[in-house]
N, C-alpha and C positions, 0 to 999 in steps of 0.2 A: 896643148893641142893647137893643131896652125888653123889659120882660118878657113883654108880648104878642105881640111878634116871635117871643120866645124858643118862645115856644108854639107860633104857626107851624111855625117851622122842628124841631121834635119831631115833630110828625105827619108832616112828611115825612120825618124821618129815625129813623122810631119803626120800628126792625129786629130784632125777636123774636130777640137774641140775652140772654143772661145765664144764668148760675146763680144765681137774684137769692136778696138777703138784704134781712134790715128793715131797716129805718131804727133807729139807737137811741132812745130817748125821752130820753136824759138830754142836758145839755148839760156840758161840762166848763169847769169854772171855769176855767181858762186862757184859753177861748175865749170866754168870759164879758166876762174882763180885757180882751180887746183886739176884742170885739164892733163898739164905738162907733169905735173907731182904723179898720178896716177895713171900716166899711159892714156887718155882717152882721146876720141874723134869725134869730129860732129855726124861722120855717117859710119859710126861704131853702134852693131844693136846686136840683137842677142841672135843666134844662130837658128833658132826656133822658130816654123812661122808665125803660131799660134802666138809665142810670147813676144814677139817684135810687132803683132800690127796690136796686141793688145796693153802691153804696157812700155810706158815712157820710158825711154834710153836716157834723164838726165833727170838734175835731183836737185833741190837748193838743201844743203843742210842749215839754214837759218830758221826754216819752217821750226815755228815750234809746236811741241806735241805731249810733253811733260808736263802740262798744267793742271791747274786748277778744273779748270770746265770737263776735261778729261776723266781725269778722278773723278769728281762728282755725278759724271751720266753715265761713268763706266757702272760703281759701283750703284747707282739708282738703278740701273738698266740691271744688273746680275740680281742685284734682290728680287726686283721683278718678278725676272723671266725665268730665276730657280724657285718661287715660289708655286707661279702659275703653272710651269711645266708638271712638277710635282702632283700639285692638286690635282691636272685632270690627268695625268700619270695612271691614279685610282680610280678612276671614271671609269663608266663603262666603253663610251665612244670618247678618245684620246684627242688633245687638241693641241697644240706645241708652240710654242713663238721661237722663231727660226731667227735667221740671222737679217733677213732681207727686211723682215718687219723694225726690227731694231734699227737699222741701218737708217730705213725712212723717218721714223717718229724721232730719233735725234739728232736727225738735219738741223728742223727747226728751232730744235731745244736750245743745241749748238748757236745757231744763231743767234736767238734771242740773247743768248746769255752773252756774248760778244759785243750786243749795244747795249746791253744795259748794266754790266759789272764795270766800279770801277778798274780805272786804268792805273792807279801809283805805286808802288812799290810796297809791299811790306816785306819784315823782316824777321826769320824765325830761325833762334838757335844758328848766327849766324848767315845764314842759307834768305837770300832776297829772292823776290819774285813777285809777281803781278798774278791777279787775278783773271785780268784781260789782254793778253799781251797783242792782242791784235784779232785779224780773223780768225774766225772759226776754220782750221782746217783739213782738210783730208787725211793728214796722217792722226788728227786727233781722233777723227771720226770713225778711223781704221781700228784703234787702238779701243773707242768703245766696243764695235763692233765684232773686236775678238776678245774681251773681256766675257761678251756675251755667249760668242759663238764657242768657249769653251763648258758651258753649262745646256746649249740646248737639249743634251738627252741629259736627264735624271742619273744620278750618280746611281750606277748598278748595285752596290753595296747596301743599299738602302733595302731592299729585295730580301737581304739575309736577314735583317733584322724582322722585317714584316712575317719573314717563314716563323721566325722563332718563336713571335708573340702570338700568331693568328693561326696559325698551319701546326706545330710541333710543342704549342705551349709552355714554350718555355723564357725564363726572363733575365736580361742581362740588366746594368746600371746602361743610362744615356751615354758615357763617357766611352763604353766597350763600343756601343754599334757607332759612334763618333769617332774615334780612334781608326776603326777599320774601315769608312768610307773613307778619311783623311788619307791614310796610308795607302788604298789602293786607287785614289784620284794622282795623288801627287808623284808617287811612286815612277810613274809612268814620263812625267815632266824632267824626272834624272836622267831618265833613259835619251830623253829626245837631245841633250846636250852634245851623246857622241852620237847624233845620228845626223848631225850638221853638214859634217864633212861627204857626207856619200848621199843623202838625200835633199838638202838644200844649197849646197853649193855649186854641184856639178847643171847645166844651164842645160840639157834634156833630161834631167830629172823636172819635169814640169808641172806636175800637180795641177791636172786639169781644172778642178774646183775651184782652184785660188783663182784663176784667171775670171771667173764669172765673179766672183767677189772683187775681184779688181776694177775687173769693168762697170758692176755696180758705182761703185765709189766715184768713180770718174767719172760716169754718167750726173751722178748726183750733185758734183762739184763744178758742174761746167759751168761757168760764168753768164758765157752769151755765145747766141750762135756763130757768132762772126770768130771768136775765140778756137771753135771748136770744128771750122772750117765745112759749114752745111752744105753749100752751096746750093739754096734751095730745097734741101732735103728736110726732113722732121728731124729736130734736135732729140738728142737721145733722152735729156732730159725730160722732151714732153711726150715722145714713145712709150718711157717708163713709165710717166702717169699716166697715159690715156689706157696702158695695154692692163695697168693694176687695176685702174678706175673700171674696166671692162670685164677685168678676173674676177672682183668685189660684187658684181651687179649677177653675172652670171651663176654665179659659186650658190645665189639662195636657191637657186633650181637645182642640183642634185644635191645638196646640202642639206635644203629644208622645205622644199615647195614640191619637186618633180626628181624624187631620188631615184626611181626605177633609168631615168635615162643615166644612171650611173652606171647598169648594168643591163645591156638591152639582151636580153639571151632569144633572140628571135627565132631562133632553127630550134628551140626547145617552145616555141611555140607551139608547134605543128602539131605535137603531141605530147605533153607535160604530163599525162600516165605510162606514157613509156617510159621506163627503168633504164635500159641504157642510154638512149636518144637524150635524158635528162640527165645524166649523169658523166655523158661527152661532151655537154652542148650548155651545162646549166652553171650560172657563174661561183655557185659552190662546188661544183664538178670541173671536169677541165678546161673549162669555157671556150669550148671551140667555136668561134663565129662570133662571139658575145660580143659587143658596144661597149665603151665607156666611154661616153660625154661627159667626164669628169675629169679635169686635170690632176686632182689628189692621186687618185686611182692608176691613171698610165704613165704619169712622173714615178710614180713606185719605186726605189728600187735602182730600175734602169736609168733613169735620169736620161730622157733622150736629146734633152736639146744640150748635152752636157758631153757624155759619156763621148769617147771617140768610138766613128762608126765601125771601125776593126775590131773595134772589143766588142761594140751589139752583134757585130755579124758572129763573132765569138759565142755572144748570151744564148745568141738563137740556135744557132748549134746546139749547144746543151740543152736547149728547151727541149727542142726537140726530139731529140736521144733520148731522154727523162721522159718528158712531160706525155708526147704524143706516139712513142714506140716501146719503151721498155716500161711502163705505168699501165698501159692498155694490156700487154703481153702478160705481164703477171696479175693481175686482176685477173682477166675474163678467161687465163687458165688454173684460176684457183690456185695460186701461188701463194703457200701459209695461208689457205682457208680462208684468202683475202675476200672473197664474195661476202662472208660473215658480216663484215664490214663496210663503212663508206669508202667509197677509191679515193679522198681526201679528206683526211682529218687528220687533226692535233691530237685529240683524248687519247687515251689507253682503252682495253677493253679487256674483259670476259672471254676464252672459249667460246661463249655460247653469243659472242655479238654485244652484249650487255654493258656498260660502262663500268671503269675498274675502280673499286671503292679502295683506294691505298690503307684506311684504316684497317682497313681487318687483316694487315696485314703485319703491322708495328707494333713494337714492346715497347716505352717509353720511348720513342722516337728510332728506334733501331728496330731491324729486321726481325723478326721471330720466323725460323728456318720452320718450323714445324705448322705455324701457321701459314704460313706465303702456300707452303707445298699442299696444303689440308684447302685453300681457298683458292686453288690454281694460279696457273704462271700467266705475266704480262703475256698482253699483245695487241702490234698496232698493224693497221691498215697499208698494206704495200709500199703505197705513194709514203709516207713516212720512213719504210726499213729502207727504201732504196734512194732516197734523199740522203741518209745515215754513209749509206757505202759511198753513195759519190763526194758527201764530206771528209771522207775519210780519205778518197784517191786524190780532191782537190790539194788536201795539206801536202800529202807527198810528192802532186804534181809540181807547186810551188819551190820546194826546195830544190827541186832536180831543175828545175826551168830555170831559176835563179844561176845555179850554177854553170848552167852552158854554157846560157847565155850573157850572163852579166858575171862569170865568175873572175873573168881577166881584170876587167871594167874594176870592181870591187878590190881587186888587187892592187893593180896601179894607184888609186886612189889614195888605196893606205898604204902605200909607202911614197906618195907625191907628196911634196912638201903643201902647208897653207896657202902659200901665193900663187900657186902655179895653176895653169890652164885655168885661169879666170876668164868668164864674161864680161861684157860691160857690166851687170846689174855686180856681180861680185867685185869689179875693181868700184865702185861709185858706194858700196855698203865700206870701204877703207876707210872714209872718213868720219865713221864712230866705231868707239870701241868698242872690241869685240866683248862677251863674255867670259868671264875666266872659266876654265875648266873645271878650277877646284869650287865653285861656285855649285855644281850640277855635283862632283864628286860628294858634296859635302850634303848636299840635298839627298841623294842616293843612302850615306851612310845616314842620314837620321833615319828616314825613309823606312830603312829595314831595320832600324832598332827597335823603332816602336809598334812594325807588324809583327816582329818576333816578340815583344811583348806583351802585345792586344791578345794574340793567336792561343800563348801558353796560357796567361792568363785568367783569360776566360774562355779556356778551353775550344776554342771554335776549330784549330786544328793544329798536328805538331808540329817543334820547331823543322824536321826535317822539311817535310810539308812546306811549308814560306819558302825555303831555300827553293828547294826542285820548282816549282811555281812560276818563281820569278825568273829561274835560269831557263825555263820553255818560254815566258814572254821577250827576254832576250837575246835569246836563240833564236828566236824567230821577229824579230823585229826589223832586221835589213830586207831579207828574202819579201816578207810581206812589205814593207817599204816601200821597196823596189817595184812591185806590181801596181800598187798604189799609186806612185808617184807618177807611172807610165800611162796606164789602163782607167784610171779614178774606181776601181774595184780593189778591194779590198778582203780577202780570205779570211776568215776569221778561226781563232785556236779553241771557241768554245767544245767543239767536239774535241780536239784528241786530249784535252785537259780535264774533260769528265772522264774518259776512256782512260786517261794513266790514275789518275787516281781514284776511280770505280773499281780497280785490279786491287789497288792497293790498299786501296781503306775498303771495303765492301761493308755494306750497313750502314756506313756514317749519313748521312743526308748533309748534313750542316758543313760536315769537313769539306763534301763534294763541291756545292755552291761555294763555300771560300776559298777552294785550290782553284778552280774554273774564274773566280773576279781578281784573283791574285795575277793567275796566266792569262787569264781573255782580258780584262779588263786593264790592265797595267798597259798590255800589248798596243791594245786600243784608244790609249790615252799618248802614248808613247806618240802616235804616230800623229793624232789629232796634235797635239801640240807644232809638231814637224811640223805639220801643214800649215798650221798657223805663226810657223817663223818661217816657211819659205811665202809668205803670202809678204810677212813685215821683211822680208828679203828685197820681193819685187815690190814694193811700195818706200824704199830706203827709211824703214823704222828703226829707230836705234835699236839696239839687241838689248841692250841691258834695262831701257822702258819698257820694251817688250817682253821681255824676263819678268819685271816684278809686277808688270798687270792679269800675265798668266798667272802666275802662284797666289798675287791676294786674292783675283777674284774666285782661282778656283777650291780657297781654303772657303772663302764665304760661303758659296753657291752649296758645297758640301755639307754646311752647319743646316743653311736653311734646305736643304732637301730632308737632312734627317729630322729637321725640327716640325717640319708640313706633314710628315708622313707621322712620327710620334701625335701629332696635336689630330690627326684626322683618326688614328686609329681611337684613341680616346674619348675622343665624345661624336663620334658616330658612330650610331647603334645599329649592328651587323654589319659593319665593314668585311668588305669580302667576299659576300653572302650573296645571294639572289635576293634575299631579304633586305641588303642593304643596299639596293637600285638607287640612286646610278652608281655608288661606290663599290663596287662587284669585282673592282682590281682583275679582271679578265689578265694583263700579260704577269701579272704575280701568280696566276695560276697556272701559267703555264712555266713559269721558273720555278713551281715547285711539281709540277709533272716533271719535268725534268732530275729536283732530287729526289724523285721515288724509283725512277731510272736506272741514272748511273749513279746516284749514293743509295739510296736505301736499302733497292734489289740488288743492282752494280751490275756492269756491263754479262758477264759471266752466267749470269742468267737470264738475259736478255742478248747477249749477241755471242756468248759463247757456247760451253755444252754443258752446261750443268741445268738439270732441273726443267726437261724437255724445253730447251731453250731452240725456238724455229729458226735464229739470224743470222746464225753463225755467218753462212756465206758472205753478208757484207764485209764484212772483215777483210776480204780480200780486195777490198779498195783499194788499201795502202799499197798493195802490190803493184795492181795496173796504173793506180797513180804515178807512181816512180818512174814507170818503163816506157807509159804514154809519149814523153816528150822528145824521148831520147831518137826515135825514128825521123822523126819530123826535124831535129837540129840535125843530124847526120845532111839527110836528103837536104836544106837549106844551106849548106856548106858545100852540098857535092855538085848540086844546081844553083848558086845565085841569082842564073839569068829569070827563073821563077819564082816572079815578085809575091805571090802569095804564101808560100811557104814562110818566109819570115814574119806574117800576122798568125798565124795558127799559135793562138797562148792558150797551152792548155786550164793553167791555175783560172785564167777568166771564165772558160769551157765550159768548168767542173762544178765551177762559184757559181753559174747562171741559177742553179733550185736551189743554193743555200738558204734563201729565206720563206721555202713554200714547205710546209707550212711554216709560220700564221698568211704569209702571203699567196695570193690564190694568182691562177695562171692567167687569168684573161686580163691582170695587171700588167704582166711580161708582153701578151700580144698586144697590146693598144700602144703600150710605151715604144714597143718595138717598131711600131707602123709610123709612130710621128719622130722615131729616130732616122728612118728611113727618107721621109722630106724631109726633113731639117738635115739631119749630119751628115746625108748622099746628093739628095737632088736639091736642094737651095745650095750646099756648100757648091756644086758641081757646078751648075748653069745659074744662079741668082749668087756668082759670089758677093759683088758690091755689097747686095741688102744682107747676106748672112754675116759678114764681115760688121755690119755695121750695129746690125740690129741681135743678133742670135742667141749671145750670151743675155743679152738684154732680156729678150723674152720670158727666158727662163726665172732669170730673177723675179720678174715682174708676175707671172702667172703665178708665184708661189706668194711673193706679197699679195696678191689680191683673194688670193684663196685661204690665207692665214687671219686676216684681219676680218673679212665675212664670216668666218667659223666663232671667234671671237663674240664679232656684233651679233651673232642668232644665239651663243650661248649666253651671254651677259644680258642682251637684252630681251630674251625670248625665254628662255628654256630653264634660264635657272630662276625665274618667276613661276615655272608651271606651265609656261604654253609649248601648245602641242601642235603641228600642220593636223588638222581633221583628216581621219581614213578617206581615201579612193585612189582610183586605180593607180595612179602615180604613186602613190604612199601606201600601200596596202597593209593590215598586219600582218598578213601570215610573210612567205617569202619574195623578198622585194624584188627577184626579176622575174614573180609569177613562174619559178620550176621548183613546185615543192620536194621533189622525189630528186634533185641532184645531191641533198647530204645524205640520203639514204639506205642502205646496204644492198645489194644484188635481187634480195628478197623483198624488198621496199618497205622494210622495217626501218624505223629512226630508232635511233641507238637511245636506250632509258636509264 
């Protein structure tokens, strides 16, 4: 592609994401040495805005990044942070160490350990090397940093095993539920191998995320201001402390001091016995109006100082379609006797309003038809069935979008040779080696030898089953890529992978959640992974360091997630339980509402027509999902001169109530509002400070929000202290609108 192409395709892919940084002015004599070898310019940069003012157009490869220091706070840092995730995993209120936390706490580590390790050589098998080979540096730091960031969420497999022992009573050896997180963390990491060439190589596949991660690093590594060109301005460096320092201080007020202003529901003030007024207005309700003075809360999700504003202008669309016109429409006309019920909730329910006891409804863990039908059929609250169809029309918007749009793009690629239409960042990664392919191949074939073993086994589910699974996570793994790499949203296959094998296995429960972490979850790693080599992309990390810090840490992180959750379930008495406060595993309940769903009952009588099943209708998502995009590329090809038509992405659209429920709406407007100054009106009229500052922010408000939750649980709360009741902290509901989880009839569901 010539460089005037390159330009083209910038403006249309020029998406107001970054915490951008400068450009350096120097060149490094390395990159000097092998300028003429590799085609390069001193004013050669990527064709991208976003990735040109945010990362460095030049590279020393002498940086070293393979050492000692590396290993040692990669692998201290993965025990960690898959320990601690885990434990409060099972908690009732969930607390996480993110990547930004990591990031800060091993700056110093790094350091210290750079003046105080010997400097001389030792020599092992061979193979010399030093413990200190010099500064601590940002590629080492990057390379901690995604050691980590491959374990921040809990390995989802963990979940099956929990169902089997606490939920379905039944017991495997450690080696089975071991085996099956192993197989469906790494599984995923094969797949990312061919995903190189069409989503990290190509220079507008940009992965907005990586960019704030990058800019992190760089901020953290500035030397001195003079370095980093202030000109009187706040080094980014000490922006990032003061603005964490200020997240830290702030965060004990809706945290742990004044949490109502986490949810100011004020127009449910007015009257908090009115039923609807509470239930439009109340932040368990639609939160229309609702406040959040809480950055946990409006970061949700939307990620506003992250996400590009074409894609929130995208989210809001969909909110609004869902949340504030076809949500109200079927509720308040009694659409499936939705009045019955609360207009947002997760639980299942009774005909008669009541909460769905799934036991009365299982024979050793499988459905009993006679009894299901003798103790009546599921049923949920509106706002759930119609989240169901829009996931259903999201998937098949995705595929069709992909194709229109990017199906040439996708084509060219695979049959473009390796070297060709490189960027700067892809001709400067030439100078390490790349990966072998049969390296990912070979990952792949063990990969699936020993989930077809785990699966038969020990029965979790058949070999067929494994196969079909894994070929829907990578069937779908470019298409989702693609959206990902663009939009920083991400579609997810957990619905139509309960849906095909809800058809297919009906009753199973166990088979269900293991087709679903085979297909969702592989899918989900596949891509994380990606993300995490096009991040060592733009940061010139060697690929094959980068290679083996992915795979050991994320074989470790997986032992000890399964080994946290065995040791917790064991000697803590009512894990699970309301009885076992705070250990109550709230989102393990709701993975296993899920196999009572599409495994236990299975789709068919719940969204098809068996067994006075009400949901049939959604099912026609997948239709309008298909057809949605197809007008809008027509019309974008017949009119160019109308620049908005080419942002209309439906797959974003459709994703905007993918996570409502557990996540509640007045999450989407708050995030939504501060995506609107940040990713419109700073980028617009404040660009110097958004440019300099933005991605920054972001980082920062979530380290200070992380490390405060930390310091009130560690040192607060898991002693027994409590903030004393009043107004700010009340017991009953925390934005003061008891009647917004309610039903029509102001009955709470029992």
């Amino acid at each position: 592609m010539s460089k005037q192409e390159y330009m083209t395709e910038k403006q249309e892919y020029e998406y107001n994401m970054g915490d951008i940084v400068e450009r350096q002015d120097d060149v490094d004599a390395k990159i000097e040495d092998i300028a003429h070898e590799y085609d390069l310019h001193e004013d050669d940069n990527s064709p991208i805005e976003e990735v040109r003012v945010t990362i460095s157009n030049t590279d020393d490869p002498s940086i070293p990044c393979n050492t000692f220091r590396m290993w040692f706070l990669g692998l201290l840092f993965t025990a960690i942070v898959s320990f601690v995730n885990q434990f409060f995993y099972l908690r009732q209120t969930q607390i996480s160490i993110g990547y930004s936390v990591v990031a800060l706490v091993s700056l110093p580590l790094g350091h210290f350990m750079a003046r105080v390790l010997p400097t001389r050589e030792f020599s092992l098998f061979g193979w010399s090397f030093s413990l200190n080979p010099g500064p601590f540096s940002v590629k080492e730091h990057i390379l901690i940093g995604t050691m980590t960031a491959v374990n921040t969420s809990t390995a989802y497999a963990v979940d099956i095993v929990v169902l089997q022992k606490l939920f379905y009573h039944t017991h495997n050896p450690f080696i089975a539920g071991l085996l099956l997180v192993l197989t469906t963390q790494v599984s995923g990491f094969a797949l990312a191998g061919v995903l190189r060439k069409f989503l990290v190589r190509p220079a507008h596949m940009i992965w907005p995320s990586t960019l704030v991660t990058a800019s992190l690093f760089r901020s953290l590594h500035a030397a001195s201001n003079s370095e980093e060109g202030d000109n009187g301005r706040t080094s980014r460096m000490r922006y990032f402390l003061l603005v964490t320092l200020g997240s830290f201080i702030y965060y004990w007020f809706p945290g742990f001091i004044f949490p109502t202003i986490g949810m100011i529901s004020w127009i449910c003030w007015i009257n908090p016995d009115n039923i609807i007024l509470s239930q439009l207005t109340g932040a368990n309700g639609l939160g229309i109006g609702t406040i959040a003075l809480d950055w946990s809360a409006a970061s949700y999700y939307v990620q506003p100082l992250v996400t590009p504003w074409f894609a929130q202008v995208n989210i809001l669309i969909g909110f609004i379609l869902v949340v504030y016109v076809m949500v109200p429409w079927a509720y308040y006309t009694d659409l499936w006797d939705s009045k019955t019920y609360p207009i947002l909730s997760a639980d299942l329910f009774r005909e008669d309003g009541s909460l769905y006891d799934q036991s009365q409804i299982l024979d050793d863990n499988i459905l009993d038809v006679n009894k299901y039908r003798a103790y009546g059929p599921v049923r949920m609250d509106s706002f759930f069935a119609l989240t169901y169809g829009v996931g259903f029309a999201g998937l098949t918007a995705t595929v069709v979008h992909v194709l229109l749009y990017h199906g040439k793009e996708m084509m060219d690629r695979w049959k473009s040779a390796r070297q060709e239409n490189e960027d700067i960042h892809s001709r400067l990664m030439r100078a390490y080696p790349e990966v072998p392919d049969y390296w990912y191949g070979m990952l792949f074939i063990v990969t699936l030898a020993l989930s077809l073993v785990t699966c038969i086994i020990w029965g979790f589910m058949p070999w067929w089953a494994v196969l079909l699974a894994l070929a829907i996570a990578i069937f779908f793994c470019l298409p989702v890529g693609i959206v990902q790499a663009v939009t920083n949203q991400q579609p997810g296959l957990n619905i139509v992978t309960e849906y095909v094998i809800g058809y297919m296995l009906p009753g199973h429960a166990i088979a269900n959640v293991t087709f679903k972490t085979y297909g969702y979850v592989v899918n989900v790693q596949a891509l994380t992974f990606t993300s995490d080599l096009k991040l060592g992309h733009y940061m010139k990390i060697p690929p094959r360091v980068m290679f083996m810090a992915q795979i050991v840490s994320t074989v470790i992180s997986g032992i000890i997630n399964l080994a946290t959750a065995t040791w917790l379930i064991h000697t803590r008495p009512n894990v699970c339980t309301p009885e076992g406060y705070p250990f109550t595993c709230r989102s393990t309940h709701t993975f296993y509402s899920a196999s009572v769903i599409w495994g236990a009952i299975g789709p068919a009588r719940v969204f098809g027509n068996e067994d006075n099943a009400l949901y049939s209708p959604v099912q026609w998502g997948f239709v309008v999902g298909a057809i949605l995009p197809i007008p809008f590329w027509f019309a974008s090809r017949k009119f160019p001169e109308v620049a908005w038509l080419k942002y209309v992405h439906w797959p974003v659209l459709l994703a905007a109530t993918s996570n409502m429920p557990p996540a509640l709406p007045y999450f989407y407007t708050n995030g939504l509002f501060l995506g609107f100054v940040f990713a419109f009106c700073l980028r617009r009229y404040k660009y110097d400070w958004w440019a300099r500052y933005n991605y920054l922010t972001s980082a920062a408000l979530d380290t200070g929000v992380a490390l405060c939750g930390l310091v009130i649980f560690f040192a607060i709360q898991s002693w027994g202290g409590e903030m004393p009741t009043w107004w700010g902290n009340p017991a009953g509901a925390m934005d003061h609108c008891p009647l917004a989880g309610a039903n029509y009839y102001q009955q709470i569901p029992q």
